[in-house]
N, C-alpha and C positions, 0 to 999 in steps of 0.2 A: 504494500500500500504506500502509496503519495502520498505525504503531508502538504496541506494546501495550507498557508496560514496568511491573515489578511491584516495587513498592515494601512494606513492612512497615510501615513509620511515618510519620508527617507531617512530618519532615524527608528524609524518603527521596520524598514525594510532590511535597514542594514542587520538588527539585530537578531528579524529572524533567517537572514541568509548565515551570518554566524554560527547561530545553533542549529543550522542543518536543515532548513526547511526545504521541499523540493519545487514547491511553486509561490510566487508570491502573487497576491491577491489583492486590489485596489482596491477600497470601498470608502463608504462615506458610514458608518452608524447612524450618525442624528439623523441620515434620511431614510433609516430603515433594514431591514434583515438584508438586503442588497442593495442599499442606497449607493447611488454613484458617485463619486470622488471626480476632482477638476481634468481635466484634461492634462495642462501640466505637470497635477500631482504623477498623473498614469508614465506621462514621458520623461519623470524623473524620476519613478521607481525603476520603467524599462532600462534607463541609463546606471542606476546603480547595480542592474542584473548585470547587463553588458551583455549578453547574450549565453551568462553561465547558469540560470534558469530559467523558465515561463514564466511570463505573467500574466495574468488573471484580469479581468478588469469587469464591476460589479456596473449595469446599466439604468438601475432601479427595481421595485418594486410595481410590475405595471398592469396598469386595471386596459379597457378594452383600445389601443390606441396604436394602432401596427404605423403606422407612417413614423409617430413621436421616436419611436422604440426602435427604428430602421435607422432614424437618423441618430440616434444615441450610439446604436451597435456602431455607426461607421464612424463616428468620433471616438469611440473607445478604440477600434482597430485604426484607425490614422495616428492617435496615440502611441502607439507601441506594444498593448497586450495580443496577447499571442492566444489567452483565451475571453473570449466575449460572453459574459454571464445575465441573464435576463431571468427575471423571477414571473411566475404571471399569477399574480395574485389575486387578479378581481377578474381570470379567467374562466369563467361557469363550464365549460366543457370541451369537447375536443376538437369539434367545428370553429371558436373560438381559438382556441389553440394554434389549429391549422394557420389560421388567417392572422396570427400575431407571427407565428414560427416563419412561415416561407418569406417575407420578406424581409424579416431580420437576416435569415442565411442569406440570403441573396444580395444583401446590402454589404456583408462581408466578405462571401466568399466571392464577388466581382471585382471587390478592391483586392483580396492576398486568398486565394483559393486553399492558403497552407496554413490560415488562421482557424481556429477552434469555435464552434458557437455552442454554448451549455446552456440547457435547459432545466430551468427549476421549477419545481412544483413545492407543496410545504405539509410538512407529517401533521401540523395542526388545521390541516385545512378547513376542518369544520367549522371552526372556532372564525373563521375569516369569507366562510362559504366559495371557495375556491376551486377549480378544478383536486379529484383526486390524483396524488401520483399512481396510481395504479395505472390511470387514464393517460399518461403521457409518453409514457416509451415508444407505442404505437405510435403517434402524432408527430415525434418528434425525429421521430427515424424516417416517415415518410417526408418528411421539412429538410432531411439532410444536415440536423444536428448532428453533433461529434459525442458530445457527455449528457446524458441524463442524469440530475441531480433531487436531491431534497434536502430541506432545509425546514427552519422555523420560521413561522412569518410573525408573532408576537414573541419578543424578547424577554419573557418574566422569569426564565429561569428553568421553565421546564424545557425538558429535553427532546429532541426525536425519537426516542424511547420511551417517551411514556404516550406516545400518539401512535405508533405503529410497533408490533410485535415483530418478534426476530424475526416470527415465519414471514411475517407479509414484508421486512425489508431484505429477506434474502429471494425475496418472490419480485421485488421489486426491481434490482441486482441483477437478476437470471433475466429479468422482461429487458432488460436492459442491453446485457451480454448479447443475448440471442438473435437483437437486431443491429448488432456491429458494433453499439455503442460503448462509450467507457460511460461509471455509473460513481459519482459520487455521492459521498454521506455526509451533511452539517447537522449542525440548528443543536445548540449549548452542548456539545460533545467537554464530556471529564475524564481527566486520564480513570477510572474506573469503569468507562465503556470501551477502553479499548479490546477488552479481552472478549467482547459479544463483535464488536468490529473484525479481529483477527475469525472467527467464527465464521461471518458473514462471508468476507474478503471484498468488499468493495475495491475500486483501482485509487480512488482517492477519497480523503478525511479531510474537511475542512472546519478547520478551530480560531478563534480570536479568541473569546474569554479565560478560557480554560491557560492560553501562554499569558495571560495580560493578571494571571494570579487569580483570576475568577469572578475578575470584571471587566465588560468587553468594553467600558470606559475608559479604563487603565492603558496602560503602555507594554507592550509585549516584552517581555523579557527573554534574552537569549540562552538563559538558564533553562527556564522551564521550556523551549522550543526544542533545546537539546536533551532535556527528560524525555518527551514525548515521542520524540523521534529514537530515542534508545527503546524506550516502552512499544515502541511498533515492532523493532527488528523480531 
């Protein structure tokens, strides 16, 4: 498994390429479980990668609005992120989906056909009446997605563990695998899930609170990024 760890600034970047991290991840929190970060910020974390990992880069949290969302995707990929991340949170279903997904891919892969678009759905989605991720592997593999992901879309603390069961995220995983895609796991991940993670096998983990001491307010620390990634091996 890949550590994805998401940093806001270039000192937040630096520390966790230090402790080992394998992708960095651009985001904004005050705007959400995937709130987006400046353009800048994206071209200045790319530049402190230098091309010795990927970067990530978070496009928001987005209700029904495929044009917004197309042109965000191609400002994060003009940036520099190598992977384009998009949450769809106020997505009701898979027809919805469709029509958010294809022209997000389309607006990236015409600018860098070699860039990444990941698709997020959220293990609480009831709680936000959301597309299921059960619902999105299909959707997103015929949109020509690369990752299918999940995550939290309210930050209170609970986990994507206590909204979906092992079975249904190794069900989630395998829906995922089956149609080419890589298949990431977030949303409040604590070094005591890793050992249901290692179980699972997803291809990538993605954490902020848990390196930032266990507040995703805080500052990542290269301490705990090199715990976490020893606690993977």
């Amino acid at each position: 498994m890949r550590l994805l760890v998401s940093p806001i600034n270039i000192e937040e970047a630096e520390a966790a390429m230090a402790g080992g991290a394998d992708i960095l991840d651009v985001k904004n929190p005050r705007e959400g479980s995937l709130g987006a970060n400046f353009p800048w910020v994206i071209r200045s974390v790319a530049e402190v990668a230098a091309g010795k990992l990927p970067v990530s880069a978070t496009i928001g949290d987005f209700d029904y609005k495929p044009g917004t969302a197309s042109l965000a995707a191609l400002g994060a990929a003009f940036s520099g992120a190598d992977y384009i991340k998009v949450g769809l949170l106020k997505i009701k279903n898979q027809d919805q989906a469709g029509e958010m997904l294809g022209p997000i891919v389309k607006s990236v892969k015409e600018f860098d056909d070699g860039k990444k678009l990941v698709a997020a759905a959220y293990s609480d989605y009831s709680r936000v009446g959301s597309i299921a991720p059960m619902d999105l592997p299909e959707v997103a593999s015929d949109c020509g997605a690369d990752v299918v992901m999940v995550d939290t879309a309210i930050k209170d603390g609970k986990t994507t563990f206590e909204f979906m069961s092992e079975n249904e995220i190794g069900e989630f995983i395998s829906a995922g695998h089956d149609r080419g895609m890589e298949v990431a796991i977030a949303g409040t991940i604590k070094f005591g899930d890793l050992e249901l993670l290692r179980r699972v096998g997803p291809d990538i983990i993605g954490v902020r609170g848990a390196v930032c001491g266990g507040d995703r307010s805080g500052q990542i620390k290269e301490e705990l990024v090199r715990r976490m990634k020893a606690d993977l091996s």
